[in-house]
C-alpha positions as CSV (number, residue, x, y, z in Angstrom):
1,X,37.1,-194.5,-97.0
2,X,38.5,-194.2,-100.5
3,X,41.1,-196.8,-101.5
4,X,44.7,-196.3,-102.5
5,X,45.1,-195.8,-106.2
6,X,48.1,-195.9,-108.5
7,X,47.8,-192.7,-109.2
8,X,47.9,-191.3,-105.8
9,X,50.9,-193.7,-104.8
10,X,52.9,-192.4,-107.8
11,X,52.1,-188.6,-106.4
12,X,53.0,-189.1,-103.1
13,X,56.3,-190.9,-104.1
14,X,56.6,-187.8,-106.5
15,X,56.2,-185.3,-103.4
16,X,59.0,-187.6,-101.6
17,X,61.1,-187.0,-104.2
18,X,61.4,-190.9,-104.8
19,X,60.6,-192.6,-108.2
20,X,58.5,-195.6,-108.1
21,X,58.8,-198.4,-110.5
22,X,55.4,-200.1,-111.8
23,X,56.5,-203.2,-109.6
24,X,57.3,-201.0,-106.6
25,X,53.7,-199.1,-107.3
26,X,52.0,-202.3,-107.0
27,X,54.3,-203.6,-104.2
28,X,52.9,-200.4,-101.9
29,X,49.1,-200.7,-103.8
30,X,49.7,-204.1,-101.8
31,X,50.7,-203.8,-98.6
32,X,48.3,-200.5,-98.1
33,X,45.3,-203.2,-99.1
34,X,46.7,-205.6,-96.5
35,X,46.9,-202.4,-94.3
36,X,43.3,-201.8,-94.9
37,X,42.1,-205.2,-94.5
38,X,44.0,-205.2,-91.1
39,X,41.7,-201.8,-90.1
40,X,38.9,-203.3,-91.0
41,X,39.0,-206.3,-88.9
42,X,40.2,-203.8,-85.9
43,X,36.9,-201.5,-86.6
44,X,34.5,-205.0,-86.2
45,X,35.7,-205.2,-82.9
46,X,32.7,-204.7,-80.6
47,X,32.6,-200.9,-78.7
48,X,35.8,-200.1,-80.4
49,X,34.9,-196.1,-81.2
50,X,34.5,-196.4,-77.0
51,X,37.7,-197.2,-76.0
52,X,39.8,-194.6,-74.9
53,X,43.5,-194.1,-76.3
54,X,46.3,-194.6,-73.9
55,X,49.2,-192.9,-73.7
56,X,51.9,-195.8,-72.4
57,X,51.6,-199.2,-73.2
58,X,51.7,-199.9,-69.3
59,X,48.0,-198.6,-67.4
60,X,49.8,-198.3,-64.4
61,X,53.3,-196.9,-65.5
62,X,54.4,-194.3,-63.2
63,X,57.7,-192.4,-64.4
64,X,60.1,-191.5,-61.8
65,X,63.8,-189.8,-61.8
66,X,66.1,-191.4,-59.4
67,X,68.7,-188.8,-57.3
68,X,72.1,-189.0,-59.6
69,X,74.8,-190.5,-57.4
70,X,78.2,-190.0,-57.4
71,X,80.1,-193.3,-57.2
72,X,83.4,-194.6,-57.0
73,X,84.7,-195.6,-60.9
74,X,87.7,-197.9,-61.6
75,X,90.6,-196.0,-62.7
76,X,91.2,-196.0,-66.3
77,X,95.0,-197.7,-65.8
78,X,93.4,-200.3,-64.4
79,X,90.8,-200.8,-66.8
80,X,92.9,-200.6,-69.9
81,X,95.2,-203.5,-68.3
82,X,92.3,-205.7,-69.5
83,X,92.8,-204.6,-73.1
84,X,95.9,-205.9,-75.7
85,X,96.1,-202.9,-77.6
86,X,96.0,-199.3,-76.5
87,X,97.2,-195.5,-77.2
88,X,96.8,-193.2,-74.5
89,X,93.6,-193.9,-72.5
90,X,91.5,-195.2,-75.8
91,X,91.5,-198.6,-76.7
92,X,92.7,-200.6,-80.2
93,X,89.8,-202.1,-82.1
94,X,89.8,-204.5,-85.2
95,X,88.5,-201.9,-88.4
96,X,84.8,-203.1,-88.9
97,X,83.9,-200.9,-92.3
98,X,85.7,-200.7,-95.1
């Protein structure tokens, strides 16, 4: 496998329409060597090519759909008496952005 080079980092950024710094060039030159070094280590493991992939983290994970149920809600009036500040049925927050 051929290692990552400058060259190719700086036309990939290029093709994301991103411009890379030197510092930011080496910064990703670095992390796709510990990236590599990572692989590497997984490859040594013993009968890896003869594992085969899973699809779900879980072997026996069985997906199934409940019935939808209609059931009783609290009525908005009495919800909203839990709240200080309020305009018609939606409720008065603090402003969190700027």
């Amino acid at each position: 496998m051929s290692k990552f080079t400058k060259e190719m980092v700086d036309d990939y950024a290029d093709k994301l329409l991103i411009g890379l710094t030197d510092e930011e060039n080496q910064m990703v030159l670095d992390e796709f060597e510990i990236i590599d070094q990572n692989i590497d280590l997984i490859n040594e493991i013993e009968n890896i090519a003869n594992v085969e992939p899973m699809t779900h983290c879980l072997d026996d994970f069985i997906c199934e759909f409940r019935e939808d149920e209609v059931e009783e809600s609290v009525p908005i009036d009495e919800l909203l008496q839990n709240c200080d500040e309020f305009t018609d049925r939606e409720i008065e927050v603090p402003q969190v952005v700027g």
